[in-house]
Residue frames as a rotation matrix with the C-alpha (Angstrom) as fourth column:
UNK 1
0.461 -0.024 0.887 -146.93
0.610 0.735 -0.298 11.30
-0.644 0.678 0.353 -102.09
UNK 2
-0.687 -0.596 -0.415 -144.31
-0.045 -0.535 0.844 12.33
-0.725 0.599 0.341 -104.68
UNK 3
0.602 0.552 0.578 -146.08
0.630 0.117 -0.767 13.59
-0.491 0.826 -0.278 -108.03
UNK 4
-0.573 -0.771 -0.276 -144.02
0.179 -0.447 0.877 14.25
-0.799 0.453 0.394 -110.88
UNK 5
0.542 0.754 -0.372 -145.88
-0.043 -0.417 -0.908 16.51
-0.839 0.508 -0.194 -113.66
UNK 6
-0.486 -0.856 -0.175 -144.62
0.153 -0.280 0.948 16.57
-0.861 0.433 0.267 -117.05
UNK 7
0.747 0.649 0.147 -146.17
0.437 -0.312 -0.844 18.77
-0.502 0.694 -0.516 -119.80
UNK 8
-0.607 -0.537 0.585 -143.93
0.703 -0.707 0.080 21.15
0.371 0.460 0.807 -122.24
UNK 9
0.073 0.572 0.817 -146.69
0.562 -0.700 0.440 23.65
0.824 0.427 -0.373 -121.58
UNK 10
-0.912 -0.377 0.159 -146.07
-0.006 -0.376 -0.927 26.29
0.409 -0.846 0.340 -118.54
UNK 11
-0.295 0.872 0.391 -149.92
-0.739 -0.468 0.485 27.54
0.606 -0.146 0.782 -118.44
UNK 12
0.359 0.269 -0.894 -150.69
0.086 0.944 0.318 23.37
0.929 -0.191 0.316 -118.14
UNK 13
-0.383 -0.651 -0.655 -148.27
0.588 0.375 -0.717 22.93
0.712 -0.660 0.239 -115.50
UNK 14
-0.961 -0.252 0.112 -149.53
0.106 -0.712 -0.694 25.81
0.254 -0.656 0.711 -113.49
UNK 15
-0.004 0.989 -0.151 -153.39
-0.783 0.091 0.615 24.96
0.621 0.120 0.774 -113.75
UNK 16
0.372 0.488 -0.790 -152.50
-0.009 0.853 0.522 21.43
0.928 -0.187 0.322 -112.43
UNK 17
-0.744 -0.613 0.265 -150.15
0.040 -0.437 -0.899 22.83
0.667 -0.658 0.350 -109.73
UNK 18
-0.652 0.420 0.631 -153.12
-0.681 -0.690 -0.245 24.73
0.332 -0.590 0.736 -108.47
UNK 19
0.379 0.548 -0.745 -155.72
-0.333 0.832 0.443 21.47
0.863 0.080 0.498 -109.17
UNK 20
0.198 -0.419 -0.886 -153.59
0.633 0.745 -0.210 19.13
0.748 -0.519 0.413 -107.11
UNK 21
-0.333 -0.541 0.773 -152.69
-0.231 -0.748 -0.623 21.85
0.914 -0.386 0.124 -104.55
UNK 22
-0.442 0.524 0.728 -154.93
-0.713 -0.698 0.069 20.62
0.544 -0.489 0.682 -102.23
UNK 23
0.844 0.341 -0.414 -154.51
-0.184 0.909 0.374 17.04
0.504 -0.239 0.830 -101.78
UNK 24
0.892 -0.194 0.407 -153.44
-0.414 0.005 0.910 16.08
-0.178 -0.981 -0.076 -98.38
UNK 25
0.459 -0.631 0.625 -149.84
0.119 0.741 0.661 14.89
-0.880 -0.229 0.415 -98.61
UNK 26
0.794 -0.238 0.559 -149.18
0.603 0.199 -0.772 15.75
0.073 0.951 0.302 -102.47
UNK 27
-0.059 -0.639 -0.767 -145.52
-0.225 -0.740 0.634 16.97
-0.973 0.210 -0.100 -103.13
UNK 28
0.826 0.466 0.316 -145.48
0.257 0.187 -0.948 18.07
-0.501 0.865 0.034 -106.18
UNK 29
-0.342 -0.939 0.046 -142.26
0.074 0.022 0.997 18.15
-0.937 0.344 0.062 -108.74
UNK 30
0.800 0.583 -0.143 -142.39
-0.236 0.087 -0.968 19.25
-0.551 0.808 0.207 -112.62
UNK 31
-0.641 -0.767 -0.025 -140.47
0.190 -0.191 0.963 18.57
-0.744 0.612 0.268 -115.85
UNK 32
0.194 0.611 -0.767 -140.99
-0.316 -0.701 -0.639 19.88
-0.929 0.367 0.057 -119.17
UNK 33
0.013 -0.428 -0.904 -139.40
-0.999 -0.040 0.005 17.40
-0.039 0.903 -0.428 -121.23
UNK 34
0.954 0.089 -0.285 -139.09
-0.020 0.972 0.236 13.78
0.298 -0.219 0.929 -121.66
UNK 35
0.041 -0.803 -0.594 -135.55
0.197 0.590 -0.783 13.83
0.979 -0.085 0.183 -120.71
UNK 36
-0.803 -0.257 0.539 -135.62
-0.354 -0.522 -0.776 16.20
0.480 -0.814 0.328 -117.98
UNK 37
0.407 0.663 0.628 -138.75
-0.903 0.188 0.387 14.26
0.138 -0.725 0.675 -116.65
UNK 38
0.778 -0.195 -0.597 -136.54
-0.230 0.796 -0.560 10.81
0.584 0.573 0.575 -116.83
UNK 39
-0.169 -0.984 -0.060 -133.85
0.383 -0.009 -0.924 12.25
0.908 -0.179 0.378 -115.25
UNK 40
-0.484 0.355 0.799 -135.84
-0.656 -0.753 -0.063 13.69
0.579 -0.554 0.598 -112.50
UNK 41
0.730 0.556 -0.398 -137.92
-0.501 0.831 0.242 10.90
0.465 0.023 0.885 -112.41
UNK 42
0.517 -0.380 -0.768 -134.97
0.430 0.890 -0.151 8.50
0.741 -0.252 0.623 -111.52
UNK 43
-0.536 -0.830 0.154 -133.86
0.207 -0.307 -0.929 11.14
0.818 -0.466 0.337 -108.79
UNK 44
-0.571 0.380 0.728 -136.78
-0.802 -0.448 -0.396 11.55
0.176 -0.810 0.560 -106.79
UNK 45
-0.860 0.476 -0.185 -138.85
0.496 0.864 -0.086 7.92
0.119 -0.166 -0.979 -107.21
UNK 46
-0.640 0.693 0.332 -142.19
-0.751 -0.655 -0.082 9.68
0.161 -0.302 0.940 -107.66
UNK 47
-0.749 0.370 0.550 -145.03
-0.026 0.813 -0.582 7.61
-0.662 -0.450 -0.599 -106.67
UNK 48
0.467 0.877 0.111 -147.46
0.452 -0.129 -0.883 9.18
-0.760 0.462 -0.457 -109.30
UNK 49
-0.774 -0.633 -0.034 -146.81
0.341 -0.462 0.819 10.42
-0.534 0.622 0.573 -113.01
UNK 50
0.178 0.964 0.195 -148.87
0.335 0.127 -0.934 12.53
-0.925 0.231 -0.301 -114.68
UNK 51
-0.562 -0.818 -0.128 -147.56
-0.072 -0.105 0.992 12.87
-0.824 0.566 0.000 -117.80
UNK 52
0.245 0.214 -0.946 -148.38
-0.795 -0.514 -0.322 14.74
-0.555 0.831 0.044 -121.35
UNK 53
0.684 -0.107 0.722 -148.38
0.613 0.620 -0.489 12.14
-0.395 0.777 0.490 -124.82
UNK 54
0.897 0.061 0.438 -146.58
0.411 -0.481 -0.774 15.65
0.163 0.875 -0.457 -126.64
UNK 55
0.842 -0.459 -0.282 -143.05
-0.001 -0.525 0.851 16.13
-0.539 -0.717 -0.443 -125.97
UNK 56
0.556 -0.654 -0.513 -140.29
-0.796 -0.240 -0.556 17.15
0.241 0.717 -0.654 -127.01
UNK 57
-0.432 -0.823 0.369 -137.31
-0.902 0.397 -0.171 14.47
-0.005 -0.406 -0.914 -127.24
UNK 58
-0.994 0.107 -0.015 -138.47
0.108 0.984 -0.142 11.19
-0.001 -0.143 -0.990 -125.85
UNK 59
-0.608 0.640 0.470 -142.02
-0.715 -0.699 0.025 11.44
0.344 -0.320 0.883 -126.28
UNK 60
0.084 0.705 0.704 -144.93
-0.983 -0.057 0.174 10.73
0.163 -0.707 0.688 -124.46
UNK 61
0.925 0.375 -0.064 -145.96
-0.361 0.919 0.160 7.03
0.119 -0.124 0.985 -124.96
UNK 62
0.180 -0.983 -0.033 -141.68
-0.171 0.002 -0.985 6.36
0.969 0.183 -0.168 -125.11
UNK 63
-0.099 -0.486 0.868 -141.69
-0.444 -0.759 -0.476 7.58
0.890 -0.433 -0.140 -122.10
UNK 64
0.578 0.813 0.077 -144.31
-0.787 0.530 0.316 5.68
0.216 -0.243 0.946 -120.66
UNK 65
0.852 -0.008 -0.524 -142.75
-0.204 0.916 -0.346 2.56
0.482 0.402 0.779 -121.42
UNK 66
0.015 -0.987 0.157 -139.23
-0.147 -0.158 -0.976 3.61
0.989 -0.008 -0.148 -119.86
UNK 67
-0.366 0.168 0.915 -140.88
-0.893 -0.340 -0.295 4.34
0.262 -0.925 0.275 -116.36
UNK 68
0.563 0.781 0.271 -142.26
-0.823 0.561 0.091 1.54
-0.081 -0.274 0.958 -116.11
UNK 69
0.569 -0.433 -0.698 -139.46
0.319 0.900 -0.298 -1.03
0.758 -0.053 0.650 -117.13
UNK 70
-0.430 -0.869 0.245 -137.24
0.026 -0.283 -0.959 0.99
0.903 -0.406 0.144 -114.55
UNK 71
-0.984 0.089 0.153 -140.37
-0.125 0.261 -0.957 0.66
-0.125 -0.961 -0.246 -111.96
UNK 72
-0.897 0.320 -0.304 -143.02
0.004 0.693 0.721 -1.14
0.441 0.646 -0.623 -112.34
UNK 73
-0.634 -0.203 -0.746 -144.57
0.773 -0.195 -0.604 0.28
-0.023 -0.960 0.280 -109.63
UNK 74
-0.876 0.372 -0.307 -144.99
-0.333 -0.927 -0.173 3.74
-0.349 -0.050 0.936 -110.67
UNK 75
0.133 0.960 0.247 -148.73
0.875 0.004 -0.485 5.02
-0.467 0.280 -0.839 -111.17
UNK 76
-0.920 -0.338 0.198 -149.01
0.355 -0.505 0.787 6.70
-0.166 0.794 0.584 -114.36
UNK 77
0.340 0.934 0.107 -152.28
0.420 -0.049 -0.906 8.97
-0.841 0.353 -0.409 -115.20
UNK 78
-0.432 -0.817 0.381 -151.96
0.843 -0.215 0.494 10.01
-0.322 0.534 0.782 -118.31
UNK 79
0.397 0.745 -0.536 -153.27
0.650 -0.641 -0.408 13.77
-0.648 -0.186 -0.739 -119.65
UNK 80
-0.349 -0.123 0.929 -153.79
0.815 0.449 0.366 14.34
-0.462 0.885 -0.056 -122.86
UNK 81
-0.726 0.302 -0.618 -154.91
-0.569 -0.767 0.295 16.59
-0.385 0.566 0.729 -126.28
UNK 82
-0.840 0.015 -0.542 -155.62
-0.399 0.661 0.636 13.43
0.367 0.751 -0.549 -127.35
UNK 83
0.081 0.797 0.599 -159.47
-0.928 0.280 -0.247 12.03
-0.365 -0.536 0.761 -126.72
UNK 84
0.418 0.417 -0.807 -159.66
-0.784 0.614 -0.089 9.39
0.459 0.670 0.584 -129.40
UNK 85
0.935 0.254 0.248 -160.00
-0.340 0.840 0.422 5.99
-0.102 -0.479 0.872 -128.08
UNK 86
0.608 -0.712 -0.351 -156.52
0.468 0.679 -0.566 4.63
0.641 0.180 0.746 -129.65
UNK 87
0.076 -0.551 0.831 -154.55
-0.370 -0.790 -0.489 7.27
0.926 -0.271 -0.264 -127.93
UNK 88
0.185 0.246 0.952 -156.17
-0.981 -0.010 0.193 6.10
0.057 -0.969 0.239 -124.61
UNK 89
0.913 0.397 0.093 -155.68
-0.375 0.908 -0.187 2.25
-0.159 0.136 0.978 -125.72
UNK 90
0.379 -0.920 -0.104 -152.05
0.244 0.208 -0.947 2.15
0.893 0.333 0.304 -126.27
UNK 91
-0.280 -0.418 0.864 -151.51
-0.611 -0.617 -0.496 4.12
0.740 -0.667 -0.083 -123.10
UNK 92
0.658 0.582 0.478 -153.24
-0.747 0.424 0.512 1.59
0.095 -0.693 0.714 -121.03
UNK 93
0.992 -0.019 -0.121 -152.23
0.031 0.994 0.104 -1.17
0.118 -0.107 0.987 -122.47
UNK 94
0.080 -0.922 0.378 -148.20
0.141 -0.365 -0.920 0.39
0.987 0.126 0.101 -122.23
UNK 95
-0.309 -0.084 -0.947 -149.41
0.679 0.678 -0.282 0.54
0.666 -0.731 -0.152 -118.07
UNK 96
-0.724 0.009 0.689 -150.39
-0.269 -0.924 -0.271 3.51
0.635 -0.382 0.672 -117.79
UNK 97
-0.546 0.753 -0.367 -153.49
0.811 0.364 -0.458 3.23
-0.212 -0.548 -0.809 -114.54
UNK 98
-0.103 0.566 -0.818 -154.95
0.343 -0.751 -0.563 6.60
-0.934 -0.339 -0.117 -115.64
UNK 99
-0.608 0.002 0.794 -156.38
0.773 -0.224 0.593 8.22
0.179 0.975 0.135 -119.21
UNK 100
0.296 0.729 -0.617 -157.80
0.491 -0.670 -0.557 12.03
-0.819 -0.138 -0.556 -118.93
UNK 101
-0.396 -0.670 0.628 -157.67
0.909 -0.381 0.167 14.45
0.127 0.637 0.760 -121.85
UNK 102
-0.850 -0.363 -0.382 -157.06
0.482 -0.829 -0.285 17.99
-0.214 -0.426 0.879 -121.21
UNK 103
-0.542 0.839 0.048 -160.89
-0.052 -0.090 0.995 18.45
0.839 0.537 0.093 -122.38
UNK 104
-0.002 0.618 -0.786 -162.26
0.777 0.496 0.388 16.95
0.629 -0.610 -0.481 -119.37
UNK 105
0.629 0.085 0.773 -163.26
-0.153 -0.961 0.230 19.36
0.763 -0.263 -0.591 -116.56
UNK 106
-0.351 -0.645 0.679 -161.19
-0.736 -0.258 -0.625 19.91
0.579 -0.719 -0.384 -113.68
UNK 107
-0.061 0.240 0.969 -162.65
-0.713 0.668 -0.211 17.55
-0.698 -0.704 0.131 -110.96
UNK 108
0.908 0.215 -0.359 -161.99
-0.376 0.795 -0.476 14.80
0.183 0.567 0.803 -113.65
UNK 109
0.391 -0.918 -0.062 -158.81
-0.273 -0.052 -0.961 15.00
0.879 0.392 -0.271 -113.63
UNK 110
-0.301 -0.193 0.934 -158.48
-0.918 -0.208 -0.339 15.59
0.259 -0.959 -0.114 -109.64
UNK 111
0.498 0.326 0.804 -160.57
-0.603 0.796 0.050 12.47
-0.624 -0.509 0.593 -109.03
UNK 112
0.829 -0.315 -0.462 -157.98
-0.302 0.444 -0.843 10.51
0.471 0.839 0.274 -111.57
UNK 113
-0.091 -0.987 0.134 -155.08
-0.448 -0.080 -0.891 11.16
0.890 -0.141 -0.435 -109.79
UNK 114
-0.047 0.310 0.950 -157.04
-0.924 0.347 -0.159 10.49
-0.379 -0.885 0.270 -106.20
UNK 115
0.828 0.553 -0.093 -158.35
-0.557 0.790 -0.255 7.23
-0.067 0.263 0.962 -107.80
UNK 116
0.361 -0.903 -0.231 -154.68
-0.117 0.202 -0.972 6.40
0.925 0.378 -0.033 -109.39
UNK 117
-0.328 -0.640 0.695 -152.84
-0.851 -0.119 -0.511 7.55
0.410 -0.759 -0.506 -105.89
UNK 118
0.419 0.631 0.652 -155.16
-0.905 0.350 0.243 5.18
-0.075 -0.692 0.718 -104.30
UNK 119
-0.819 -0.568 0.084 -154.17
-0.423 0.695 0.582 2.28
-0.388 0.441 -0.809 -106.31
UNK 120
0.125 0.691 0.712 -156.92
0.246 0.674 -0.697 2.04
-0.961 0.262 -0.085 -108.67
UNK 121
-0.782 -0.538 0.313 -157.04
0.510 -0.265 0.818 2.79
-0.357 0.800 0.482 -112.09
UNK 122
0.138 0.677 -0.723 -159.31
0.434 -0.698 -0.570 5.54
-0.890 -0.235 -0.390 -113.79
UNK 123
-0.761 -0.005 0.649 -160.21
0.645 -0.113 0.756 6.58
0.070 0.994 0.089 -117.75
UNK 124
-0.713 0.620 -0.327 -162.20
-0.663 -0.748 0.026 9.82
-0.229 0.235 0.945 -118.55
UNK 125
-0.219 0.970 0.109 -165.94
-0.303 0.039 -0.952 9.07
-0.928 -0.241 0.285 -118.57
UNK 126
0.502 0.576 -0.645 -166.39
-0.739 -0.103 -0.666 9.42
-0.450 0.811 0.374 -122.39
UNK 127
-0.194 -0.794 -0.576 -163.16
-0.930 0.335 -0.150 8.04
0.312 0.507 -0.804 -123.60
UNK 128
-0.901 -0.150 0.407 -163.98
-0.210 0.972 -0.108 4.78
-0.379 -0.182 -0.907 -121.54
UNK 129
-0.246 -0.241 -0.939 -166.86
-0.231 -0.926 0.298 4.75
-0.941 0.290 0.173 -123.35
UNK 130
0.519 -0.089 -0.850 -165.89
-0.830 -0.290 -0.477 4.99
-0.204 0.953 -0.225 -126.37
UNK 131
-0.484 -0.854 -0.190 -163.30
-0.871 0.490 0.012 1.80
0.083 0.171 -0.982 -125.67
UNK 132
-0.358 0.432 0.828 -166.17
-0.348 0.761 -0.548 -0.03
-0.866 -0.484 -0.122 -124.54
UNK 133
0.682 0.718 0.135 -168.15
-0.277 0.425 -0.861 0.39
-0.676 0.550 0.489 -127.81
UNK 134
0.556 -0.389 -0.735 -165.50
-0.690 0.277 -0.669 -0.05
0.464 0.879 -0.114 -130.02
UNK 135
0.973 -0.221 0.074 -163.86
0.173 0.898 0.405 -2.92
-0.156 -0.382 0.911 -127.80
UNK 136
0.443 -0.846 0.298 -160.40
-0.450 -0.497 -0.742 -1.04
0.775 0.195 -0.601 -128.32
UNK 137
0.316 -0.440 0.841 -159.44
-0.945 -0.072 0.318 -2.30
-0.079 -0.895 -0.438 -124.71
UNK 138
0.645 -0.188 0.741 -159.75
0.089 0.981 0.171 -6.20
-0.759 -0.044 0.649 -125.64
UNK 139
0.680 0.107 0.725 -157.99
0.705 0.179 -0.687 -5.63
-0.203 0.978 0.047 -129.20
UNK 140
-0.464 -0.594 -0.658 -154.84
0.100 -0.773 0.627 -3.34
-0.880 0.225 0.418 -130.32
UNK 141
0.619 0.596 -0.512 -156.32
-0.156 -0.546 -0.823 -1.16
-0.770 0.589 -0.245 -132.84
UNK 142
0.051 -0.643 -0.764 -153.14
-0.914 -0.339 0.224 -1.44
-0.403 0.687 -0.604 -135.14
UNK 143
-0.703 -0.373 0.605 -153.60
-0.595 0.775 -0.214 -4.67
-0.389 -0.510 -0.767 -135.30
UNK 144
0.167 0.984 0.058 -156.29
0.276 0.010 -0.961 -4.46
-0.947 0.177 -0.270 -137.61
UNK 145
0.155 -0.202 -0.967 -154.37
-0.722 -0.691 0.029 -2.44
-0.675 0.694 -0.253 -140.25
UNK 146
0.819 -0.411 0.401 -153.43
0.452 0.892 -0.008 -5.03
-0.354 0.187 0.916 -143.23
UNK 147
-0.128 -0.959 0.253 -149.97
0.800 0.050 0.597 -5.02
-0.586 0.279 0.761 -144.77
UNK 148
-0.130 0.227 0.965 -150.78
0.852 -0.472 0.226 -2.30
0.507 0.852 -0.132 -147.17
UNK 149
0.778 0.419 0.468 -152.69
0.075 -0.802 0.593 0.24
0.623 -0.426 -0.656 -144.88
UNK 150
0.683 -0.625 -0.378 -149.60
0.376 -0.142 0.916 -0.05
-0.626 -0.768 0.138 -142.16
UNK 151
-0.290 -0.791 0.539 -147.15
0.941 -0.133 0.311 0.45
-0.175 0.598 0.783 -145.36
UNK 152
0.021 0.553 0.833 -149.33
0.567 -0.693 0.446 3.68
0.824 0.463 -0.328 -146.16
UNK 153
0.975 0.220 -0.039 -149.35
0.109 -0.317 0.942 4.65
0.195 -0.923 -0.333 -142.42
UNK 154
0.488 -0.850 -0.200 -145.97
0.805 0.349 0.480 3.97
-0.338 -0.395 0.854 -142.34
UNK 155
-0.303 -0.497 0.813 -144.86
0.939 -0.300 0.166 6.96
0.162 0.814 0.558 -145.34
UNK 156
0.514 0.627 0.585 -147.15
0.306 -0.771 0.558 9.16
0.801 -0.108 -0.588 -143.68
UNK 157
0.895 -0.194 -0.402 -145.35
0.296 -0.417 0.859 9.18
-0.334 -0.888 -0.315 -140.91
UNK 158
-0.287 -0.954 0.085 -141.86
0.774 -0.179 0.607 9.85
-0.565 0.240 0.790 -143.17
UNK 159
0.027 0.712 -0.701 -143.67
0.050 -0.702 -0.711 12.67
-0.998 -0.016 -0.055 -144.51
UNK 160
-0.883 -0.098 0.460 -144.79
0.356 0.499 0.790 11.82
-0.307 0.861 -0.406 -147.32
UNK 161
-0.480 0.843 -0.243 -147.95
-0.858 -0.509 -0.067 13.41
-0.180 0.176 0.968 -149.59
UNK 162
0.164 0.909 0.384 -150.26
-0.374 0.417 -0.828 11.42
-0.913 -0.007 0.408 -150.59
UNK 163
0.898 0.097 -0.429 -149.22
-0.423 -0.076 -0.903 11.85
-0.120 0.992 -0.028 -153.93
UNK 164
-0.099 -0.876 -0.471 -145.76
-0.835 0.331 -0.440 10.86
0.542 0.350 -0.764 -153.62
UNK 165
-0.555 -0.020 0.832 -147.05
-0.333 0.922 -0.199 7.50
-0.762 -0.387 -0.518 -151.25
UNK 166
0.654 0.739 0.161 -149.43
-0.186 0.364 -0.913 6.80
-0.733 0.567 0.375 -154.72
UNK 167
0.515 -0.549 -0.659 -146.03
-0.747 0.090 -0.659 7.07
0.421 0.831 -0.364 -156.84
UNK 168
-0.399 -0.732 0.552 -143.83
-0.913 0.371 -0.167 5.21
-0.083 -0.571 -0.817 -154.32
UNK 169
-0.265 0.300 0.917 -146.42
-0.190 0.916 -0.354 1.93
-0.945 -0.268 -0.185 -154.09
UNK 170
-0.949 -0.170 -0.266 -147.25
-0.283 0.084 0.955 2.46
-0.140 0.982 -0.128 -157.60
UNK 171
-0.269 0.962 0.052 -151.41
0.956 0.274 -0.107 2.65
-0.117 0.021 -0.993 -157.18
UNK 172
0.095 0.642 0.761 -154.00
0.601 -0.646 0.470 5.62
0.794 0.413 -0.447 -157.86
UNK 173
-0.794 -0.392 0.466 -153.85
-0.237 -0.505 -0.830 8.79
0.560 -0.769 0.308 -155.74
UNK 174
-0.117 0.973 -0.199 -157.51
-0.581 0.096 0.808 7.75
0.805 0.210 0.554 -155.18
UNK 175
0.533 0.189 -0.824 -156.93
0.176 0.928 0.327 4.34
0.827 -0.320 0.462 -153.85
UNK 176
-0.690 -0.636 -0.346 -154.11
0.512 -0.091 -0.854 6.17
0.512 -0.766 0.388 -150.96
UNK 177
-0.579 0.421 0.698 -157.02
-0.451 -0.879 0.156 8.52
0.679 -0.225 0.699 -150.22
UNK 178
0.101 0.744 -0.660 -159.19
-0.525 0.604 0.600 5.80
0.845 0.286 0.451 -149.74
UNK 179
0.114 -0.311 -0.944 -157.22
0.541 0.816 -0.203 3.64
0.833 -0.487 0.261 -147.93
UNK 180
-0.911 -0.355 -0.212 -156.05
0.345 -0.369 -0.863 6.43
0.228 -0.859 0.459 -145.38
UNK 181
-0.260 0.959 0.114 -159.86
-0.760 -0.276 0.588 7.24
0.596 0.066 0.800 -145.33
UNK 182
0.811 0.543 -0.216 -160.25
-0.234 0.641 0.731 3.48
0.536 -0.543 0.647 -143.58
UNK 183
-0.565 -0.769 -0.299 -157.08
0.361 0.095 -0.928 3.87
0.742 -0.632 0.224 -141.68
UNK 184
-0.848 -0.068 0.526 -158.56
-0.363 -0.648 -0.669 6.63
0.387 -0.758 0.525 -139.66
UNK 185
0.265 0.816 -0.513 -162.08
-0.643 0.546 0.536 4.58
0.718 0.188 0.670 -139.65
UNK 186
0.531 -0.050 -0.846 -160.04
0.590 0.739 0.327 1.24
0.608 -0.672 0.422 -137.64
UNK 187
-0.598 -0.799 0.062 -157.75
0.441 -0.393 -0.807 3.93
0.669 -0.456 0.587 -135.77
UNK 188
0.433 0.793 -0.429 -160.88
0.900 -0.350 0.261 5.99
0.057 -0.499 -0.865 -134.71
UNK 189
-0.182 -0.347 -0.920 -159.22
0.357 -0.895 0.267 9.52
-0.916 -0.280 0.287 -135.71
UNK 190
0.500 0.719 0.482 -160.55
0.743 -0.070 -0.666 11.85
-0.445 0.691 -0.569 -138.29
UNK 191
0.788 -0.563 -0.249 -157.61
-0.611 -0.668 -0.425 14.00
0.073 0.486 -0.871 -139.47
UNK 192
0.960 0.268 -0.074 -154.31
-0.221 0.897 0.382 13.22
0.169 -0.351 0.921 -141.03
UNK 193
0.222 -0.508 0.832 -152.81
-0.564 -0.763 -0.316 14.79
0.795 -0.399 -0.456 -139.19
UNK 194
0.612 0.501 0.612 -153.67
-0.783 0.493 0.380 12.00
-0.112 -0.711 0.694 -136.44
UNK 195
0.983 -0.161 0.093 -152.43
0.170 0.980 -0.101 9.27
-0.075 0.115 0.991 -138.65
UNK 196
0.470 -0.815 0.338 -149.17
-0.395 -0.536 -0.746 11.20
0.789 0.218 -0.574 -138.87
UNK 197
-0.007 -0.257 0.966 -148.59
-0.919 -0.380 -0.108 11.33
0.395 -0.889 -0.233 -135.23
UNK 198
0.729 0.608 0.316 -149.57
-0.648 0.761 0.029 7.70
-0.223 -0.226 0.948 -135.16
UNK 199
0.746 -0.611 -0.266 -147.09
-0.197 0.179 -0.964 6.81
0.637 0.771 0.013 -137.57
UNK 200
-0.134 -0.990 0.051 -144.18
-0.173 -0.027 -0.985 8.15
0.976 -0.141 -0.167 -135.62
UNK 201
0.430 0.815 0.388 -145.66
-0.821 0.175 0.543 6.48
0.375 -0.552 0.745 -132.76
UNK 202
0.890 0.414 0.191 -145.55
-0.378 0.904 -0.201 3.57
-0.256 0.106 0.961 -133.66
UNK 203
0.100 -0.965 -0.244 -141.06
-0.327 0.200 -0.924 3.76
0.940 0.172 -0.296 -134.62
């Protein structure tokens, strides 16, 4: 089975190298970008992607979405920084058959990809979870936000302070605090830094 790795990170790449070394049949292939994993991608036809959310260029969840309209087919796991439930909820529901983050221990990961290769599908222990109680899997989290909080989510992601998204809507710095206080509340992420990354997500 073709597996095509794609992290920015060498250290990553060379941990899962060794991981995966050892399953019966696995050729293994890396990129380090979203383009160069695109372009790689449509030259070999991997059967498996395991593939990073953090890249440079096209990133992660982008990416996602490309492979998949060009083959529908492929089995994505994905392997993450990212635990929090939305992270793992967008990726799914984008097609992904796999959701570890780079937390989990080693035989998590290993029995993902086995599970994935197989043709099942296969979410870190906690993280699934975590989708269960918060029902993230039936339900797009963003989808919750109202008009306001998505406009606020939105400026964050055009970097914007706080302060200058309280001049721009024309409301207390308070009330932006607030609000991005129950953004991160229906998002399930606790820095915002998080909702940032969401943001530009979500272009």
């Amino acid at each position: 089975m073709k597996i095509l790795l794609v992290d920015d990170h060498i250290v990553v790449r060379e941990g899962v190298r060794r991981l995966l070394s050892g399953m019966s049949g696995a050729e293994l292939h890396e990129a380090s970008t979203g383009e160069e994993a695109l372009a790689m991608f449509r030259e070999i036809r991997p059967e498996l992607v395991l593939l990073d959310l953090n890249l440079t260029g096209i990133g992660g969840l982008e990416l996602l979405r490309r492979l998949l309209s060009e083959d529908e087919k492929v089995r994505v796991v994905v392997f993450s920084m990212h635990a929090e439930p939305i992270y793992a909820a967008r990726a799914l529901r984008l097609g992904a058959r796999g959701y570890v983050s780079k937390s989990a221990g080693a035989d998590e990961l290993v029995t993902a990809v086995k599970k994935v290769a197989e043709g099942g599908r296969y979410v870190e222990r906690e993280i699934a979870g975590e989708l269960a109680f918060t029902q993230l899997s039936a339900e797009d989290p963003l989808q919750q936000l109202t008009m306001r909080e998505i406009e606020i989510l939105r400026l964050l992601g055009e970097g914007n302070s706080l302060t200058e998204i309280a001049q721009t809507i024309g409301v207390a710095y308070k009330t932006v605090a607030n609000t991005c206080s129950i953004i991160k509340s229906k998002l399930g992420v606790e820095r915002t830094a998080d909702l940032i990354r969401v943001s530009m997500e979500m272009k």
